[in-house]
N, C-alpha and C positions, 0 to 999 in steps of 0.2 A: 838889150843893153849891150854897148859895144867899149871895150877894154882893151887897149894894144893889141889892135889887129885880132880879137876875136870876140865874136860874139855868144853873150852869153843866153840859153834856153833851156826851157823848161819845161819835162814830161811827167804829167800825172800817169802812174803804172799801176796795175793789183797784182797782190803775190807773184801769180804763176810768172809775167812779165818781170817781174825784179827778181828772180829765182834766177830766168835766164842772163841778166845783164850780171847776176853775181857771179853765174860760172862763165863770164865771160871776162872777170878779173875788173869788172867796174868798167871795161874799154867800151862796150856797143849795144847798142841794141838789138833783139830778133826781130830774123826776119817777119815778116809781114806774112798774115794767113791769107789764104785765095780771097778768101771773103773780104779783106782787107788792101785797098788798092793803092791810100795814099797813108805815110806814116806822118803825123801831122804835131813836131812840136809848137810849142806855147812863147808865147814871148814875155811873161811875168809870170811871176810866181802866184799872183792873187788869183789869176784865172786858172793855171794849176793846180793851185788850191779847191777852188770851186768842184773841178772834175773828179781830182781822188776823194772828195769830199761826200758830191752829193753824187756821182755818177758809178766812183770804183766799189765805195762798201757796199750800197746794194747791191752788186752785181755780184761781188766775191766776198763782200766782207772784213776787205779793209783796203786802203787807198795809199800810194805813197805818193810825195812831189819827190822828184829827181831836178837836179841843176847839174847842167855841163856846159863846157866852153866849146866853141866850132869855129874854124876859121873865115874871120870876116870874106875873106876873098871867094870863097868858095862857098859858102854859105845867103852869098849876097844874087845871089840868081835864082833865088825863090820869090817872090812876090807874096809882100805880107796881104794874109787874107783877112775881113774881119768878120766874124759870126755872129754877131750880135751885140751886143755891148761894149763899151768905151774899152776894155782890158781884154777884150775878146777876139785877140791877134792870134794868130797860127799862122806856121811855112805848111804848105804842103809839097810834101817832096815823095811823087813815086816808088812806089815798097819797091820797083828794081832799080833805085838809085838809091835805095840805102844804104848798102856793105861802100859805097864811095860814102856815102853820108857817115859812118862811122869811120871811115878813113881820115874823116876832118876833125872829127874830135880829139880836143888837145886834152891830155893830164886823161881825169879819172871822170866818173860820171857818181855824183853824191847824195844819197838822199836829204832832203832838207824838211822834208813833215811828214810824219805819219796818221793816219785816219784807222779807226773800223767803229762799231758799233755804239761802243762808247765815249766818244770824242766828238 
């Protein structure tokens, strides 16, 4: 979704991942592990949804959705990918063109749903 010159995206996280964006003052994401080559946010919340949902509680336990804003300009030379289904849009943007990919995030980065076991 695009709002006066930013675009708005969405990353489903588990704990240890949202530990680290909170001691990062809400500003960025971590970096990306070897194993990990592309950081790949979401472009709706539903498909968001779906990840922390069915993918992050089993894995950790419980799931969060995150929403932040990125600047259209800079954020527009990713090529939306699609993976599956109708709502099943992701950027994928090289884990060494992250720390510039957190350059471009405006304001704060917010959680908007939480997941684990019982939800």
């Amino acid at each position: 979704m695009e709002t006066n010159n930013l675009t708005i995206l969405y990353r489903p996280v588990g704990p240890e991942e949202l530990k680290l964006i909170e001691e990062s003052g809400w500003r960025k994401f971590p970096p990306r592990l070897p194993e990990q080559p592309i950081f790949y946010p979401v472009m709706n919340e539903e498909y968001a949804i779906q990840i922390a949902r069915d993918w992050n509680v089993p894995a950790s336990g419980s799931g969060f959705v995150t929403k932040f804003a990125v600047k259209t300009g800079y954020v527009s030379k990713f090529e939306i990918q699609n993976v599956g289904g109708e709502v099943h849009n992701e950027l994928w943007v090289p884990a060494e063109e992250l720390e510039e990919f957190n350059s471009n995030i405006v304001g704060q980065i917010e959680v908007t749903k939480e997941f684990n076991g019982k939800n």
